[in-house]
C-alpha positions in Angstrom: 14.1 -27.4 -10.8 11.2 -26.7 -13.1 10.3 -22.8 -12.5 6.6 -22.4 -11.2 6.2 -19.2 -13.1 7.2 -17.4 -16.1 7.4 -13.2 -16.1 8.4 -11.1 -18.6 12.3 -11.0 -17.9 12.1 -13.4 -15.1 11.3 -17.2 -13.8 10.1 -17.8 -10.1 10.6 -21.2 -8.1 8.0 -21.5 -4.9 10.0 -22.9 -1.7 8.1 -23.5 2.1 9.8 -25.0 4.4 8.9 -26.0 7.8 10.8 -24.7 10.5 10.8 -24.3 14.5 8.3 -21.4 16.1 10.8 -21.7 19.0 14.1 -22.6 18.0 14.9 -23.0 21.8 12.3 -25.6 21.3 12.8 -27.0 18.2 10.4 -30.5 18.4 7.9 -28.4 19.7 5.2 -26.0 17.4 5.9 -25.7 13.5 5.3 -22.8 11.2 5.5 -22.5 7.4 7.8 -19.6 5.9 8.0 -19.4 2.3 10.4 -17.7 -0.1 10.2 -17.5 -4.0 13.7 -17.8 -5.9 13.9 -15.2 -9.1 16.8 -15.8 -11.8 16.5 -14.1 -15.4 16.0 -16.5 -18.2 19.7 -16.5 -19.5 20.9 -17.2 -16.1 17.7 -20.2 -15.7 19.6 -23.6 -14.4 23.2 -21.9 -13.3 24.2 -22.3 -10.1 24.2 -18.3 -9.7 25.0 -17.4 -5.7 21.9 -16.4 -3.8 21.1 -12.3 -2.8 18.2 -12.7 -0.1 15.8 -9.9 0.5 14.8 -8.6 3.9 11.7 -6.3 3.7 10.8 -3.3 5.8 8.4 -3.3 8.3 8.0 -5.2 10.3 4.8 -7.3 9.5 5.1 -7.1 5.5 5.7 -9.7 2.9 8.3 -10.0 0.5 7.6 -8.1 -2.9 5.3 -9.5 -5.5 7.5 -8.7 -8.8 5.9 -8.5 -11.9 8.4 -7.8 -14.4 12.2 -8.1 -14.3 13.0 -4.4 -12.8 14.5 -2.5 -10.0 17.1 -3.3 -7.9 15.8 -6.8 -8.9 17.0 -6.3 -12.5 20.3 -5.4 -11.0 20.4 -8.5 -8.6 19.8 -11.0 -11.3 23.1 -9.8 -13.3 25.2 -12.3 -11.3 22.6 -13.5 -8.3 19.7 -16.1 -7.8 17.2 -13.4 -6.2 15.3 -14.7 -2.8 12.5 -12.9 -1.7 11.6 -14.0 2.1 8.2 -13.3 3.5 9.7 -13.4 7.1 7.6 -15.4 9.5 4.1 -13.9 9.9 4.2 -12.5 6.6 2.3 -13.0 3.1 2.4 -16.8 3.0 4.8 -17.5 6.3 2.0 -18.4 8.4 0.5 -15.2 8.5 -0.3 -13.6 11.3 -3.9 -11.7 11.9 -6.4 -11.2 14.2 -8.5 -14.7 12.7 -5.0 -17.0 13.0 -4.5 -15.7 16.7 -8.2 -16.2 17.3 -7.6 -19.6 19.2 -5.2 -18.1 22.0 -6.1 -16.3 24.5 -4.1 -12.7 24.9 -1.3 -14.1 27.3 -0.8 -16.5 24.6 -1.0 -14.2 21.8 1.4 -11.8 23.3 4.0 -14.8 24.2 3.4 -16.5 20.6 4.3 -13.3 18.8 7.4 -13.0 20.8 8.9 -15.5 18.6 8.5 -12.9 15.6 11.4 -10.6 15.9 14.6 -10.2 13.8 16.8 -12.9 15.9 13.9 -15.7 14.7 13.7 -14.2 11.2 17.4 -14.7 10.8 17.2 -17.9 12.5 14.9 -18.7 9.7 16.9 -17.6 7.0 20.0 -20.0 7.8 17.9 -22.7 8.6 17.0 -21.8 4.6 20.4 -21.6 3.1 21.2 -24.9 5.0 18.7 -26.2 2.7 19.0 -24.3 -0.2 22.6 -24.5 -0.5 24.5 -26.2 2.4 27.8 -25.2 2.8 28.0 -22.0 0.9 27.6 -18.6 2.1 24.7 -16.2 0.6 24.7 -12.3 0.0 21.5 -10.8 1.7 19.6 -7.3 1.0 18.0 -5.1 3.8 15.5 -2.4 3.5 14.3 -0.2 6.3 13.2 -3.1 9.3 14.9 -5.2 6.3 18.3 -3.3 7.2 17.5 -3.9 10.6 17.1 -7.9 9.9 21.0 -7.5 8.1 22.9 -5.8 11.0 21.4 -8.8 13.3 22.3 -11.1 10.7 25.4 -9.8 10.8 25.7 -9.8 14.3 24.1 -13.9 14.7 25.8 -15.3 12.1 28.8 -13.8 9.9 29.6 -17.2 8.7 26.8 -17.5 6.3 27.0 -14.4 4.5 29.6 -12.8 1.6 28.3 -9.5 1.4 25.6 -7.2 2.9 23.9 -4.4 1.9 21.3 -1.9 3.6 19.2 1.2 2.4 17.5 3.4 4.5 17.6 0.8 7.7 21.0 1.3 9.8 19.4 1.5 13.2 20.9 2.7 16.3 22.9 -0.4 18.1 22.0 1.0 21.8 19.4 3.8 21.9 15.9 3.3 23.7 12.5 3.1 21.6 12.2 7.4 23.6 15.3 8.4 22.0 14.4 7.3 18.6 11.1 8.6 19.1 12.3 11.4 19.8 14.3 11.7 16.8 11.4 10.7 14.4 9.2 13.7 16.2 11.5 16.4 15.2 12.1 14.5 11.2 8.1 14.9 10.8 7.5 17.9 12.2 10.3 19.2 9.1 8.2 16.7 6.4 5.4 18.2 7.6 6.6 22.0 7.3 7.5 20.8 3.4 4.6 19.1 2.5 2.8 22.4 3.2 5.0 25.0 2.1 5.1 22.8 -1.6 1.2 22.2 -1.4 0.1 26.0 -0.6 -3.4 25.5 -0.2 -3.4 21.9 2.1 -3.4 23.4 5.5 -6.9 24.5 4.2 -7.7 21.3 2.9 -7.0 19.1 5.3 -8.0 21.7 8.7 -11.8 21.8 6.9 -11.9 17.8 6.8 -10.4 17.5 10.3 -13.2 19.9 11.6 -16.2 18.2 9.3 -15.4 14.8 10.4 -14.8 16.0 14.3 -18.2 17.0 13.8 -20.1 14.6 11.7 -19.5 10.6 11.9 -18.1 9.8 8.9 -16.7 6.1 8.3 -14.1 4.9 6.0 -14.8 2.1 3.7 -13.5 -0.7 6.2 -16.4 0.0 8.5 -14.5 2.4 11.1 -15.3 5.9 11.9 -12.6 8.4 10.4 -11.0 10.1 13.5 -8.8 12.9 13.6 -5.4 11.2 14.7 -6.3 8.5 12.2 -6.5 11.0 9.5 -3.1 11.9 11.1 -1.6 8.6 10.0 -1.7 9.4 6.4 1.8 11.6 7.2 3.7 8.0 6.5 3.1 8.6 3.4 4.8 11.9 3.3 8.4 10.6 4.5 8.5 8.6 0.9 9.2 9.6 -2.8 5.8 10.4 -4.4 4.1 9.8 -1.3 3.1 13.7 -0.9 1.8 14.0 -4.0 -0.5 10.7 -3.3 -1.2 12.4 0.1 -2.3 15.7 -1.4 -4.4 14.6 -4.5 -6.5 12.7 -2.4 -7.3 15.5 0.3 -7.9 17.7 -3.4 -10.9 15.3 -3.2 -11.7 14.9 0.3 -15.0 16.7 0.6 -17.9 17.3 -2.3 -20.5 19.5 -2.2 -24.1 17.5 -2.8 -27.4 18.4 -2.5 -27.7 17.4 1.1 -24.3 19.4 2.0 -21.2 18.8 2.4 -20.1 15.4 2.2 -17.0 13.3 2.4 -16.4 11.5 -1.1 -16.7 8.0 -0.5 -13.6 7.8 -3.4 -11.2 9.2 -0.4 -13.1 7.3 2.3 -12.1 4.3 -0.3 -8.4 5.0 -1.1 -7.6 6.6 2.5 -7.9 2.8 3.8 -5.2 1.6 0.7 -2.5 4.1 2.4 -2.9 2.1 5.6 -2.0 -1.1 6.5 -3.0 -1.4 9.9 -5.9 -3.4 9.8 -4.1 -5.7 7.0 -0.2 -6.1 8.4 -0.8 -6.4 12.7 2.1 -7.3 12.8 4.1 -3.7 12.6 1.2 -2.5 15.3 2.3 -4.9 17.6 5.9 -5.5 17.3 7.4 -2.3 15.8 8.4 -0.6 19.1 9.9 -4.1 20.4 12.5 -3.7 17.2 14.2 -0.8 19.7 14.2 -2.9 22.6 16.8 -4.5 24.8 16.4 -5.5 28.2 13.5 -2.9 28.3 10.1 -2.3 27.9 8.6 0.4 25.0 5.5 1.1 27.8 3.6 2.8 24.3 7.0 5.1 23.7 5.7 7.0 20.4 2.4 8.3 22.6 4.0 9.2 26.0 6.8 10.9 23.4 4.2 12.8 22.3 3.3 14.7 24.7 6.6 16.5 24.4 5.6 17.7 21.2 1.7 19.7 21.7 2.0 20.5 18.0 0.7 17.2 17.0 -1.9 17.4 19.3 -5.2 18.9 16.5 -7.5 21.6 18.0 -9.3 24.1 15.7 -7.2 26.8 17.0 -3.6 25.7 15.8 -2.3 24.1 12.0 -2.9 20.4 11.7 0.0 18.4 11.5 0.5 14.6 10.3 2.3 12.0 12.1 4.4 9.4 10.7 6.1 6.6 11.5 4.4 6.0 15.0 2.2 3.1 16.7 -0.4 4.0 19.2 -2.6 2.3 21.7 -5.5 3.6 20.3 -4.8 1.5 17.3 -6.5 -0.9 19.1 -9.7 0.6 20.2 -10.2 2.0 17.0 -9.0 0.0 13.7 -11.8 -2.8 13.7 -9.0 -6.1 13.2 -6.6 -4.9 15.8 -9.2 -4.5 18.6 -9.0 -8.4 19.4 -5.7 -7.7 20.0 -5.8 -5.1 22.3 -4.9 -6.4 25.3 -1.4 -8.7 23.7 -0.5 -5.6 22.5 -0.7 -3.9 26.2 1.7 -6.8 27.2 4.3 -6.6 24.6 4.7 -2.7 25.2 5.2 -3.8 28.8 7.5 -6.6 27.9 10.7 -5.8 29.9 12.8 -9.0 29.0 13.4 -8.8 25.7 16.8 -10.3 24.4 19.6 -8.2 23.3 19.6 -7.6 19.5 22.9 -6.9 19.2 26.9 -6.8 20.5 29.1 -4.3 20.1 32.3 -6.3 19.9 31.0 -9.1 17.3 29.8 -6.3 15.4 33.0 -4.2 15.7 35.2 -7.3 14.8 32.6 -7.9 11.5 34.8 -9.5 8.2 31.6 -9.5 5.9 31.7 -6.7 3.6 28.8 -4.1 3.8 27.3 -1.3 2.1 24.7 1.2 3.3 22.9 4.0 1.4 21.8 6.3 4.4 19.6 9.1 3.1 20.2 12.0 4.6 16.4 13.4 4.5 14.9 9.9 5.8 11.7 10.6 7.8 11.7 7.2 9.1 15.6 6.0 10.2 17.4 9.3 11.8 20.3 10.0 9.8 22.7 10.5 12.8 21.8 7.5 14.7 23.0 5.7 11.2 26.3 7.8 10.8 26.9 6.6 15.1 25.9 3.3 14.0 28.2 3.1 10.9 31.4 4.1 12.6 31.1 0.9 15.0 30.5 -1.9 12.3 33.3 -3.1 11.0 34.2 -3.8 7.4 30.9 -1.3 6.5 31.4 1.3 4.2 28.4 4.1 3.4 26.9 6.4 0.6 25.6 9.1 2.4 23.0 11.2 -0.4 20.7 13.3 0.1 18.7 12.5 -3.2 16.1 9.8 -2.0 13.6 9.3 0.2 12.7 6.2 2.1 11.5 4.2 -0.1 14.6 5.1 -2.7 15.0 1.4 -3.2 11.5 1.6 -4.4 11.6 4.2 -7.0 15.7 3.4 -8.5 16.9 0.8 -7.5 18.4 -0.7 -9.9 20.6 2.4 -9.6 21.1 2.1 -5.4 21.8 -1.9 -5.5 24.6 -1.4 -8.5 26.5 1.5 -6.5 26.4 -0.4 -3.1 27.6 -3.1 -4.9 30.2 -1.0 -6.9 31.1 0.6 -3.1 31.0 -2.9 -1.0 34.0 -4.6 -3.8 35.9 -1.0 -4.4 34.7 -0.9 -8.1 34.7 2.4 -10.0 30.8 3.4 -10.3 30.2 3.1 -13.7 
């Protein structure tokens, strides 16, 4: 097949295929789900295995390459590369607050039950059916993305060869409070580096908390910059680089004019590029329901977090960032959640979700896996991996404490080539 597009390093191929909303319902509503296929130019027309990609989240699309790099790089050695914007994604019949627009909120909440990891990897073996019938694929999780593997893993063993996960081995049995929980205590030590490293950005940040408690101040989307949504810039702190992105823009925060003190409309324009709320719904709306089982989240990250008063802002006490966490007042206050405001109260009350996964199949796993578990991890709680790791059969880990997050991100090429070196009992070169 004639490659669509031409990188440097690489060649892309454009798939979409059309596949059930319901699978339980199969002849009944459609969606589109797309995937781009990467090989390097030397390896352009072999019949190379497939790798696919599972991206974090949930609610993003697949990476946009634009050069032959990365883990990617690494991948192409000896793989076809498959980049799957899960359903809801990028170009897989996104989901927003327009495309929902024609269903009322019962609706809504019900239609975006279909969006969890079972239908994603429903959607991916529907795929390789296509795309290669017969054979068995390798696949790739990060973060949610690791979460989509161990389900995969857990569905459907007899597609795969070989799995790999970095930063995304999730607990196989512990409630959305428990992880919660967890995450609380990860931020409040990410918050207690950020500003012992930055010395003068409890300052910083306390003065623009108090200026825009006390003046209306919007942020370039239209919305009026609160204090807990100033919070939310702590996500970036959990990943590589992130704290310096976090600090450099609060180092510009507020400008003295002649009318007074002002808040520089360059922050009020890059604090809306560190959040993707208002862009990706998606991980608002579905990212407690990745923890449950035959329960209901009822808002877990906010009623969590009232055993924590720290992160609670008052004039009196430091201010402190929060992370990883989805509240309801998401959608009073970001502008393209609000229409979904009331779906969003039903899923956190959704008590029937299906189980994700069981402990036997995975226990009796025969597909080779390899997990890099970062020991610092904001996000995924190291322990709750380690628990996780020692019930999964066939998995073996690489337990570092040299990455953040998003280490995937910032050398992969290095991460992919020792879990893949680890998964086949190579020596690491």
């Amino acid at each position: 097949m004639k490659p669509d597009l031409t990188f440097a390093g690489l060649t892309a191929i454009k798939h979409t295929f059309t596949l059930p909303l319901d699978y339980a319902e199969p002849g009944d509503k459609q969606i589109q789900v797309f995937a781009r296929e990467l090989s390097s130019p030397e390896n352009q027309g072999k019949c190379l295995p497939f790798i696919v990609f599972f991206q974090g989240g949930p609610g993003f699309g697949a990476v946009r390459p634009a050069a032959n790099g990365g883990w990617i790089k690494r991948a192409l050695k000896e793989y076809r590369v498959l980049l799957l914007d899960q359903r809801g994604t990028g170009l897989s019949s996104p989901v927003n607050h327009i495309s929902l627009a024609h269903l009322n909120s019962e609706q809504q909440a019900e239609y975006l039950t279909h969006f969890r990891a079972d239908n994603i990897i429903r959607d991916a073996e529907a795929i390789r059916e296509k795309l290669c019938p017969g054979e068995k694929w390798s696949i790739l999780g990060q973060s949610f993305g690791g979460f989509c593997v161990l389900k995969y893993l857990n569905d459907a063993q007899s597609g795969l060869s070989e799995a790999y996960i970095t930063g995304g081995l999730p607990s196989l049995t512990r409630h959305a409070d428990e992880v919660y929980r967890a995450t609380y205590k990860r931020v409040l030590a990410k918050n207690e580096d950020f500003f012992t490293r930055f010395s003068d950005a409890q300052q910083l940040v306390s003065q623009l908390a108090q200026h825009i408690s006390n003046n209306e101040v919007r942020i370039a989307t239209g919305e009026r910059l609160s204090v807990e949504m100033l919070q939310l810039l702590g996500i970036n702190i959990g990943m590589e680089q992130g704290p310096e992105s976090v600090y450099y823009l609060l180092e510009q925060a507020l400008i003295e004019t002649e009318a007074g003190t002002v808040v520089n409309p360059l922050f009020l324009a890059h604090f809306c590029q560190l959040l993707d709320f208002n862009t990706n719904p998606i991980f608002a709306l579905l990212h407690e329901s990745i923890y449950c089982q035959q329960s209901a989240s009822n808002w877990s990250a906010q009623r969590i977090r009232a055993q924590y008063d720290e992160f609670n802002y008052s004039a009196d006490k430091p201010f402190l960032f929060t992370g990883e966490m989805v509240y309801p007042w998401f959608f009073e206050q970001f502008t393209n959640l609000k229409p979904l405001k009331h779906a969003a109260n039903l899923l956190s009350t959704k008590e029937d979700w299906s189980e994700l996964y069981d402990l036997e199949t995975l226990a009796n796993n025969s597909v080779p896996v390899a997990a890099a578990i970062y020991s610092e991890d904001m996000f995924v709680e190291m322990n709750y991996s380690l628990e996780t790791a020692k019930h999964v059969g066939k998995l073996k880990y690489w337990l570092t404490s040299e990455y953040e997050h998003n280490g995937i991100r910032m050398d992969g090429e290095h991460i992919l080539d020792r879990l893949i070196a680890l998964n086949r009992g190579e020596q690491l070169r």
